[in-house]
Residue frames as qw, qx, qy, qz and C-alpha x, y, z in Angstrom:
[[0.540, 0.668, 0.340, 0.385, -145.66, -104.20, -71.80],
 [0.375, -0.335, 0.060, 0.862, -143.29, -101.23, -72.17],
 [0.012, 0.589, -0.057, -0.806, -144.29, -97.70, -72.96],
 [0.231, -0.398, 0.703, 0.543, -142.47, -97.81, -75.88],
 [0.184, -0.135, 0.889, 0.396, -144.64, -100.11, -77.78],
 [0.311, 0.516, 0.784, -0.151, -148.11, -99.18, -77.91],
 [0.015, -0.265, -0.333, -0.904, -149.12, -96.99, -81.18],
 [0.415, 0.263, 0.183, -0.852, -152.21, -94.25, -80.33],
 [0.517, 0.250, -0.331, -0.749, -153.79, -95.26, -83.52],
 [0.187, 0.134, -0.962, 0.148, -153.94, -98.77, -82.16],
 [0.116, 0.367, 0.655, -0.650, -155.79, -98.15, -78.85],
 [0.381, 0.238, 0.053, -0.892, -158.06, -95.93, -80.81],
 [0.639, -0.028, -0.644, -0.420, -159.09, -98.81, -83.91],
 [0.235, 0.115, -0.831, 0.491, -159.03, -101.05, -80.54],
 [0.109, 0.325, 0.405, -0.847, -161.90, -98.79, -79.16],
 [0.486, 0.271, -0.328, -0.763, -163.76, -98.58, -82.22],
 [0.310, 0.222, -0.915, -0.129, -163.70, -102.09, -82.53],
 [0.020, 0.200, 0.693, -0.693, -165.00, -102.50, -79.00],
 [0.155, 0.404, 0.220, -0.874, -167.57, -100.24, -79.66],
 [0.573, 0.217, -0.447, -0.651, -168.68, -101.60, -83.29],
 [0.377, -0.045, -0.919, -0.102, -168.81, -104.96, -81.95],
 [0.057, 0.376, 0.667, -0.641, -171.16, -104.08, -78.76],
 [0.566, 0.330, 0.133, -0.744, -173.74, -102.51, -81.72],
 [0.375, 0.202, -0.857, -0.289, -173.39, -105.59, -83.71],
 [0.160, -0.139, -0.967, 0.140, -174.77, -107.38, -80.73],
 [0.219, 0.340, 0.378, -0.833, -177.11, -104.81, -79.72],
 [0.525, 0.288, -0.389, -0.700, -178.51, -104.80, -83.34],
 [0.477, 0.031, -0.869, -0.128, -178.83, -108.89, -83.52],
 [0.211, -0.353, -0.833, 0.371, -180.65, -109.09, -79.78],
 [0.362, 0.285, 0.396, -0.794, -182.91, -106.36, -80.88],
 [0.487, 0.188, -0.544, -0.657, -183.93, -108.22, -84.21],
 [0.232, -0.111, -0.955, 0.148, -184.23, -111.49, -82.00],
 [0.097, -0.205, -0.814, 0.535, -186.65, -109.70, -80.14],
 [0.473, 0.274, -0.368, -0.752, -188.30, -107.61, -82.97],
 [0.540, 0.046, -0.750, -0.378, -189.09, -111.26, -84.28],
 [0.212, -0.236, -0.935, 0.156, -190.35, -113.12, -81.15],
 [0.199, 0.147, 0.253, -0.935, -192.56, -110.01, -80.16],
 [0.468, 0.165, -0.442, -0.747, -194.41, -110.44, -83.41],
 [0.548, -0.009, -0.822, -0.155, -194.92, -113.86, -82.67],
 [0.040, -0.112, -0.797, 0.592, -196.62, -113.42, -79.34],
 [0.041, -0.546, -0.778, -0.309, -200.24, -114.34, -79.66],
 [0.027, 0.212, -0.014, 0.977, -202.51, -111.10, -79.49],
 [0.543, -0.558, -0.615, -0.126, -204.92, -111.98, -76.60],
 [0.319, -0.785, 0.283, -0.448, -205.29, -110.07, -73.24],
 [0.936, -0.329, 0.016, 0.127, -203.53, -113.47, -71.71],
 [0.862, -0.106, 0.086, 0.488, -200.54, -112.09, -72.97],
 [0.069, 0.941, 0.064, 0.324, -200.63, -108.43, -72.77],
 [0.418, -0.882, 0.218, -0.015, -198.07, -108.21, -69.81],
 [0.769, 0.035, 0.427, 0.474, -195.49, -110.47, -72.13],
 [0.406, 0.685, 0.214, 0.566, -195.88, -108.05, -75.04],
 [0.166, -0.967, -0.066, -0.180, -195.58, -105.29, -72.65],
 [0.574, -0.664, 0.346, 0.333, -192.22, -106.01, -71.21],
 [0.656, 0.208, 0.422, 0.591, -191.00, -107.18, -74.81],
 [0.146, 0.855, 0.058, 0.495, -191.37, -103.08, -75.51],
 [0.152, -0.966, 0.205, 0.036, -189.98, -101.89, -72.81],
 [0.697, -0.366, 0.457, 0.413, -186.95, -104.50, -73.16],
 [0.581, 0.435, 0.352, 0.591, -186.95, -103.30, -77.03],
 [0.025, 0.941, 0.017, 0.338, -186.90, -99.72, -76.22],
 [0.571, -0.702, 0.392, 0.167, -183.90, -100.31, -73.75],
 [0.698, 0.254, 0.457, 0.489, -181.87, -102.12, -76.62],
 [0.487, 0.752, 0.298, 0.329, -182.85, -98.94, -78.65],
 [0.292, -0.943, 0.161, 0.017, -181.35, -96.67, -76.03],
 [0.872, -0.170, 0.365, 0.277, -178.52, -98.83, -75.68],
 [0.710, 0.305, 0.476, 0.421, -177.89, -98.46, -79.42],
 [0.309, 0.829, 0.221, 0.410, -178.07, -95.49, -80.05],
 [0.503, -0.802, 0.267, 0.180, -175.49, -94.59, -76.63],
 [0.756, -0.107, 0.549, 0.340, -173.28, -96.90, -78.22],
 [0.479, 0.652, 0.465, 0.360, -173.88, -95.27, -81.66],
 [0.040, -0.966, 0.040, -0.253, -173.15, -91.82, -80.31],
 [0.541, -0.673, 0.383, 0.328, -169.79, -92.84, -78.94],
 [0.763, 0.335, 0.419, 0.361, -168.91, -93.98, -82.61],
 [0.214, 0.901, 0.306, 0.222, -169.65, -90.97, -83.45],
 [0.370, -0.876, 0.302, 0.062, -167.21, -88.81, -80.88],
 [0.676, -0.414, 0.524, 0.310, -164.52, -91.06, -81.37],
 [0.579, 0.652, 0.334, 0.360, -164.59, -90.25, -85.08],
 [0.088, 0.945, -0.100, 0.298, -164.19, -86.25, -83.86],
 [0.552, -0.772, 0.265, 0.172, -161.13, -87.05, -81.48],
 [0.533, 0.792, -0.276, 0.111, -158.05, -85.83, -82.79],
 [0.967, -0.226, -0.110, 0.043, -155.20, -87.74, -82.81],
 [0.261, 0.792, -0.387, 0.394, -152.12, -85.14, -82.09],
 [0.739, -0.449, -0.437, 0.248, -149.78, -85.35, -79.64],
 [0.142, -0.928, -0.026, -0.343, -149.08, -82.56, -76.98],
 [0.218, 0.179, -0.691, 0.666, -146.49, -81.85, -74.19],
 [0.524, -0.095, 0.495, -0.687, -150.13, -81.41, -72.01],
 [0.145, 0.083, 0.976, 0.141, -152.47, -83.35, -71.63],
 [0.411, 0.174, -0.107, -0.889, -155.74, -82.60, -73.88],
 [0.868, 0.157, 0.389, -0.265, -158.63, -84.52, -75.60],
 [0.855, 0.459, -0.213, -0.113, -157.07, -87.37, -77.34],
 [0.005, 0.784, -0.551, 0.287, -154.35, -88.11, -75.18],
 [0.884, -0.298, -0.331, -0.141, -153.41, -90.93, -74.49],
 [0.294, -0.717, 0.535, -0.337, -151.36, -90.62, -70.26],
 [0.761, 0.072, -0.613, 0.202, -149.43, -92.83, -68.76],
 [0.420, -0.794, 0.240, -0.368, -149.29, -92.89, -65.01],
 [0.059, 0.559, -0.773, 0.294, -147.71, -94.21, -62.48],
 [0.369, 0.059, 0.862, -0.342, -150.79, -96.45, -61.69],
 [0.618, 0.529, 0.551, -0.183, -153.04, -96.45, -65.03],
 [0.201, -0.073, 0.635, 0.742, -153.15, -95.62, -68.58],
 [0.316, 0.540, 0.674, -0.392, -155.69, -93.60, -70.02],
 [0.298, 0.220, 0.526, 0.766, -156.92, -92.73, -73.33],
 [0.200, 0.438, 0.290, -0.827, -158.98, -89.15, -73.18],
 [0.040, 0.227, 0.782, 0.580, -161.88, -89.98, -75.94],
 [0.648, -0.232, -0.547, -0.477, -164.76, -91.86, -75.24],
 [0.638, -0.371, 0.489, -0.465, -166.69, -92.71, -71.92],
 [0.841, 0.047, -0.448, -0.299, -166.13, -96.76, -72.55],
 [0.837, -0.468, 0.245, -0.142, -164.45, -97.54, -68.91],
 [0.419, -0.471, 0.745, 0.220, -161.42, -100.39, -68.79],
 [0.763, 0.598, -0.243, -0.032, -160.33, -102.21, -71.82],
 [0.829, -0.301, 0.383, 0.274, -157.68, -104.60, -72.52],
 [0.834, 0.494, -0.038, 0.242, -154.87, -104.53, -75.36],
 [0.457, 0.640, -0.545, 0.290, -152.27, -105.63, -76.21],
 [0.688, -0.126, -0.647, 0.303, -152.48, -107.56, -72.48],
 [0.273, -0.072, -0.434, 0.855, -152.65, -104.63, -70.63],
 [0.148, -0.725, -0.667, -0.093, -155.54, -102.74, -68.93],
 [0.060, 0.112, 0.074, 0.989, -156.15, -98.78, -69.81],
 [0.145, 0.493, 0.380, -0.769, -158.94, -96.31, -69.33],
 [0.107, 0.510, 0.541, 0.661, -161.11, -95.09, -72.29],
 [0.150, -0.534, -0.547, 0.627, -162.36, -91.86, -70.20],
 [0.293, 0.781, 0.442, 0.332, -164.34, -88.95, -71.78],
 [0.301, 0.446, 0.011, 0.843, -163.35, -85.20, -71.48],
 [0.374, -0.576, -0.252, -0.681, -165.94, -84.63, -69.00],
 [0.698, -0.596, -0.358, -0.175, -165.02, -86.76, -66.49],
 [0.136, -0.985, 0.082, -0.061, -163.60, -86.02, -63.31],
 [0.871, -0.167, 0.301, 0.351, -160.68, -87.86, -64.17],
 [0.636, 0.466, 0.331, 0.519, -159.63, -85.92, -67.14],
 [0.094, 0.894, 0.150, 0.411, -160.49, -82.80, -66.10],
 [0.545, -0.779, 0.221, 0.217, -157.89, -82.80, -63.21],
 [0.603, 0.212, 0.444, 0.628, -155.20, -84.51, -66.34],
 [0.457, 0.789, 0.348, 0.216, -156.12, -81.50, -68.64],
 [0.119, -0.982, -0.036, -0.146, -153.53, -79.41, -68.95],
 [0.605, -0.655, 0.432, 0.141, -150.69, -81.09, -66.66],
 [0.399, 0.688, -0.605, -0.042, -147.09, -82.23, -68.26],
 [0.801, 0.106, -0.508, 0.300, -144.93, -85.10, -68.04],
 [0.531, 0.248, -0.610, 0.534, -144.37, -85.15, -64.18],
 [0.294, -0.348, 0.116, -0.882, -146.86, -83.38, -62.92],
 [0.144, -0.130, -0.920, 0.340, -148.46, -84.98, -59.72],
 [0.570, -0.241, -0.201, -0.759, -152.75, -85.03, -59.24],
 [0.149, 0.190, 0.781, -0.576, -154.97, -86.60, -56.70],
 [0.627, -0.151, -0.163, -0.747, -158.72, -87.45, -57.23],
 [0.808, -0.403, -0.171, -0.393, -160.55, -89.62, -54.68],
 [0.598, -0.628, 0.497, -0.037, -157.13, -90.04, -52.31],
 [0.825, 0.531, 0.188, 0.041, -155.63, -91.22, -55.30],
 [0.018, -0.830, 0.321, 0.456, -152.39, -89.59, -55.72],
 [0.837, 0.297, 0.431, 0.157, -151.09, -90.14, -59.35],
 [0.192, -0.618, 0.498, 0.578, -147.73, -89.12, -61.47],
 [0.703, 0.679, -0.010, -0.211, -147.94, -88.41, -65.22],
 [0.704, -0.287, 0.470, 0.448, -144.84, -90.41, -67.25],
 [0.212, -0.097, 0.593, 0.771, -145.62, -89.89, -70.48],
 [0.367, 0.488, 0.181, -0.771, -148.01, -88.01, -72.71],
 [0.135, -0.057, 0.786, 0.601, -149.16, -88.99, -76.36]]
């Protein structure tokens, strides 16, 4: 895929998308398990069933609500574009493609395979700042910015 052809506001619905469809499931496999809880018979024979079904529904809830708080950020990330590179950028290297958002890791579109990386990590924070050409290094890594947006 060339440069050229991917739109920001793409990647970003793209990401959302991602991201609304992972609480979709999160919501549907904690009602599955809301509903079979109930239905486990309330005897001490089956106290250490009901116990894990809480702690596996309180993971779900965590889950959701991680997943729910990245909605959330990616709502506040603003979609200018800079000669540097800032939050909301989306970089082109010479060996990846990364959009500065949301922590959500690799992603596909459009056939190709980019970054979703948050502001915090230590990926970005070495990006922040640098221009079209500008050469960085993180874990013996050495990587050249092409293009900003």
């Amino acid at each position: 895929m060339h440069k050229n052809t991917v739109v920001k506001s793409d990647v970003r619905t793209h990401i959302k998308e991602i991201i609304v469809q992972k609480i979709q499931k999160l919501e549907r496999f904690l009602e599955f398990t809301l509903e079979a809880s109930r239905e486990v018979k309330k005897t001490p024979k089956y106290d250490s069933i009901r116990e894990e079904m809480q702690e596996e529904i309180y993971q779900m809830q965590k889950q959701l609500a991680t997943q729910k708080q990245l909605l959330a950020k990616l709502g506040k990330v603003v979609n200018t574009t800079g000669a540097s590179v800032q939050h909301g950028s989306l970089v082109f290297t010479n060996k990846a493609r990364f959009y500065i958002s949301v922590s959500l890791g690799e992603f596909f579109f459009e056939g190709d395979r980019f970054y979703a990386i948050s502001e915090e990590s230590p990926m970005a924070k070495i990006m922040f700042g640098k221009k079209v050409g500008d050469e960085f290094e993180l874990n013996t890594i050495s990587q050249i910015i092409e293009e900003i947006w």
